[in-house]
Residue frames as qw, qx, qy, qz and C-alpha x, y, z in Angstrom:
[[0.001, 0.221, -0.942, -0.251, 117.67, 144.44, 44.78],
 [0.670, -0.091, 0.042, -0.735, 114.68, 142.74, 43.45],
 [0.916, -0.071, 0.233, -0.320, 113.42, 139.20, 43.77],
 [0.879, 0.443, 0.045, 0.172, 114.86, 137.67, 40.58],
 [0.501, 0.611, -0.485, 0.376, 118.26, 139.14, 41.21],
 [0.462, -0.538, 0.573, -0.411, 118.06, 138.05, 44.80],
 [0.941, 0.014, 0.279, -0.190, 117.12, 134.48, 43.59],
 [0.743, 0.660, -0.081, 0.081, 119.78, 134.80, 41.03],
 [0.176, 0.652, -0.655, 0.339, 122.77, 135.27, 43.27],
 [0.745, -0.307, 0.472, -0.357, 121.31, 132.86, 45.77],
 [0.948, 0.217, 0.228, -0.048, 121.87, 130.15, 42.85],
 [0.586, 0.607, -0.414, 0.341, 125.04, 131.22, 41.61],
 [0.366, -0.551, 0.635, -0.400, 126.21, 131.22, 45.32],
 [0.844, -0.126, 0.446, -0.268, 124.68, 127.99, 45.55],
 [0.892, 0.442, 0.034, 0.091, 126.13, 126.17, 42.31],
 [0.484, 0.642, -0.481, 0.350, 129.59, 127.42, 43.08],
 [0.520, -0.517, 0.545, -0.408, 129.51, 126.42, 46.38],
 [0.943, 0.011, 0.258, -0.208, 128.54, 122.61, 45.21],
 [0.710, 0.625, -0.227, 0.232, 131.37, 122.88, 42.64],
 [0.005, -0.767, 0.551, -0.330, 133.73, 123.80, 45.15],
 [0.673, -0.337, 0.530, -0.389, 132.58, 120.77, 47.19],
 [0.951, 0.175, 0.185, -0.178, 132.13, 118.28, 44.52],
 [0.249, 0.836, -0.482, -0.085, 135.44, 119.13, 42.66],
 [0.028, -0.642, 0.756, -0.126, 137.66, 116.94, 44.45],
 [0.543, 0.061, 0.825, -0.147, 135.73, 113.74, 44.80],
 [0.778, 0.493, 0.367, -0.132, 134.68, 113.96, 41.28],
 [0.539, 0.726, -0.426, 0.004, 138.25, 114.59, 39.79],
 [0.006, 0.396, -0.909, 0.132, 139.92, 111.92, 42.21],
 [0.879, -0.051, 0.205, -0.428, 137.04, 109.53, 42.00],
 [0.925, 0.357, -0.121, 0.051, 139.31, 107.04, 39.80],
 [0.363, 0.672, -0.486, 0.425, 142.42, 107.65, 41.98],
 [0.824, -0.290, -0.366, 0.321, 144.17, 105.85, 44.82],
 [0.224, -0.943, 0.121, -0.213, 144.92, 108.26, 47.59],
 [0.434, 0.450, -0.706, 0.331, 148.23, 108.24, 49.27],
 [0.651, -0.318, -0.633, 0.272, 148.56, 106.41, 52.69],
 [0.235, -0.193, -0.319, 0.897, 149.39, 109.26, 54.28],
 [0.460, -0.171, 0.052, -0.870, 146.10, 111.47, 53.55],
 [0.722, -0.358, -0.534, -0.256, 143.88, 108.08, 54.28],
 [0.362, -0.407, -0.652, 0.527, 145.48, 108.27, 57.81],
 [0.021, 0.134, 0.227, -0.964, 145.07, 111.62, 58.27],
 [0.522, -0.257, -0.413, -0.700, 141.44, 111.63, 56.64],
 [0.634, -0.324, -0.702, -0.017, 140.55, 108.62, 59.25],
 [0.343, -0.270, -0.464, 0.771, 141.31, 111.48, 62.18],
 [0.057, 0.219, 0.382, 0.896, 139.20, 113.78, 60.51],
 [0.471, -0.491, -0.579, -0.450, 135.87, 113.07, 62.00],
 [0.653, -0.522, -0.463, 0.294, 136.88, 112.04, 65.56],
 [0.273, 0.101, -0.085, 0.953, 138.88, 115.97, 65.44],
 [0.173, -0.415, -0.583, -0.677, 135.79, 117.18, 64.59],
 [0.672, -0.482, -0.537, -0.165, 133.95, 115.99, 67.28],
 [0.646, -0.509, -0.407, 0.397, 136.11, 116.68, 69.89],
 [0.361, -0.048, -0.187, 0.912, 136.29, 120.08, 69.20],
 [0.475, -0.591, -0.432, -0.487, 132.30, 120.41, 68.81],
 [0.672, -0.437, -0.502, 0.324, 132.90, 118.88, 72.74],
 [0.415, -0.042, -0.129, 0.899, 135.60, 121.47, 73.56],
 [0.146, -0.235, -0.100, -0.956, 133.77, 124.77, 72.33],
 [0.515, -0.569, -0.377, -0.519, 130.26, 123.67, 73.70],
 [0.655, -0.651, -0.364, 0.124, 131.33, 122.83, 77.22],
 [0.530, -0.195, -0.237, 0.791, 133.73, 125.45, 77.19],
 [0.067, -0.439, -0.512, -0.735, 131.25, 128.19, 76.05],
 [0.023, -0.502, -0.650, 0.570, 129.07, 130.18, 78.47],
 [0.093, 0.522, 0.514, 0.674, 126.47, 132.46, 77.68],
 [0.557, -0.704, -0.419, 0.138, 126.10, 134.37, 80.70],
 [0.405, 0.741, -0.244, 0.477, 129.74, 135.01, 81.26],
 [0.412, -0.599, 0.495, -0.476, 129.94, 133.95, 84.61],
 [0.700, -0.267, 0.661, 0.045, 131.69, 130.69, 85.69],
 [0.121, -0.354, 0.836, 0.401, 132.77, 128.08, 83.44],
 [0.534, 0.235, -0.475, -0.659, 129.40, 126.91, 82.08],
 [0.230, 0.130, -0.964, 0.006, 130.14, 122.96, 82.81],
 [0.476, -0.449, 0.472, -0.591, 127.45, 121.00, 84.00],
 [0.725, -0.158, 0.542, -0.395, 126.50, 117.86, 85.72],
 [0.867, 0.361, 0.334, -0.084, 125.25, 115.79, 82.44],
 [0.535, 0.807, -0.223, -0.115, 127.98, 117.19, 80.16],
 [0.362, -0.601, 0.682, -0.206, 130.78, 116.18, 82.73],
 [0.713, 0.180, 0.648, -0.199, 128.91, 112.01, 82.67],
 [0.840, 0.505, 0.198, -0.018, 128.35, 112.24, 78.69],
 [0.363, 0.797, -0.483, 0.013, 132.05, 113.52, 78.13],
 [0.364, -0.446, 0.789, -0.214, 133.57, 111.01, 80.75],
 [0.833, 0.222, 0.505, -0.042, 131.20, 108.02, 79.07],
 [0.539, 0.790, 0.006, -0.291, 132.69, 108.77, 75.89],
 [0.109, 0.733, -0.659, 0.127, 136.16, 109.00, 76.49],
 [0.539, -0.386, 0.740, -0.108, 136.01, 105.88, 78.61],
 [0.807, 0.365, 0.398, -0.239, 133.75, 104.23, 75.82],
 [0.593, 0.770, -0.233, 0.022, 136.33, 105.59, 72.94],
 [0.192, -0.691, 0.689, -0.106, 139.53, 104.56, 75.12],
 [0.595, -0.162, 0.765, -0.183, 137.84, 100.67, 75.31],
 [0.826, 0.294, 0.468, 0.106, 136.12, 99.93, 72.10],
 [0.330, -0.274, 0.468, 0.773, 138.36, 102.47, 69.73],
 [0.190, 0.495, 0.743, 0.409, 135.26, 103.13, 67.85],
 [0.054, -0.033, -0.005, -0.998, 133.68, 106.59, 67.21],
 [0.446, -0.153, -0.697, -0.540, 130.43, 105.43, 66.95],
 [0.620, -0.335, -0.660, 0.259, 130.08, 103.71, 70.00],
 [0.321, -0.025, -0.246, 0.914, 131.63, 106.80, 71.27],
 [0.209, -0.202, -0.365, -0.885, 129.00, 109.02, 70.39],
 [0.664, -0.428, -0.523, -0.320, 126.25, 106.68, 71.14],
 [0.530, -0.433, -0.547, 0.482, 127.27, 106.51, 74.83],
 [0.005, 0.049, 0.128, -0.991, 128.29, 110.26, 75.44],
 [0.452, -0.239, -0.319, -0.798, 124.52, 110.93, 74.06],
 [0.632, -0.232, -0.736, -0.065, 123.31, 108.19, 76.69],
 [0.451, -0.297, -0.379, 0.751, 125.10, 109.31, 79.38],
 [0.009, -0.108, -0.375, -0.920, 123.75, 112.69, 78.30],
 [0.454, -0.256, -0.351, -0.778, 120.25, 111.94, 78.81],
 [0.612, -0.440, -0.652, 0.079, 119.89, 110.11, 81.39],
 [0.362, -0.253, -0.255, 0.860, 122.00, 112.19, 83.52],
 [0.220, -0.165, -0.155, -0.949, 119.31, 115.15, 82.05],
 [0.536, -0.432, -0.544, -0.480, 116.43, 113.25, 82.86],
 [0.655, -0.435, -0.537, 0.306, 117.66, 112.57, 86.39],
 [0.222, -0.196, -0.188, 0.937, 119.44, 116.22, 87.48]]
């Protein structure tokens, strides 16, 4: 394969990829969603996230023990407490990542 036809599927990959993405927000841009996908969209992020959580502290790379440590334990537990009190993802985030680093800088 040379260059130009390597550059040439790279952009057609790319430009149908954006199309695939843009599609829907640029043919419902002038529509009112139903109530029922705006909840479900508003779970969308915080899912997200907590299965980034899941897979990274359940992950090992070793293969021996469970993986877990010390800081991850502290920045999940701030989180959860932080997402249980103010109901905000944000907040959420920002603490875990606090809790997170300190707990690294100390252990």
């Amino acid at each position: 394969m040379t260059f130009a036809v390597a550059v040439a599927v790279t952009l057609a990959i790319a430009l149908g990829t954006y199309l695939m993405r843009a599609a829907p927000a640029l043919l419902l841009a002038d529509r009112e969603l139903p109530s029922v996908a705006e909840r479900a969209l508003r779970n969308v992020g915080p899912a997200v996230l907590a299965a980034l959580v899941v897979v990274s502290i359940a992950a090992t790379g070793d293969g021996e023990g469970t993986g877990i440590e010390v800081a991850e334990v502290a920045a999940v537990a701030a989180a959860g407490v932080v997402a249980w009190w103010r109901r905000n993802l944000i907040w959420s985030l920002v603490a875990g990542m606090a809790a997170l680093w300190i707990t690294l800088a100390f252990v």
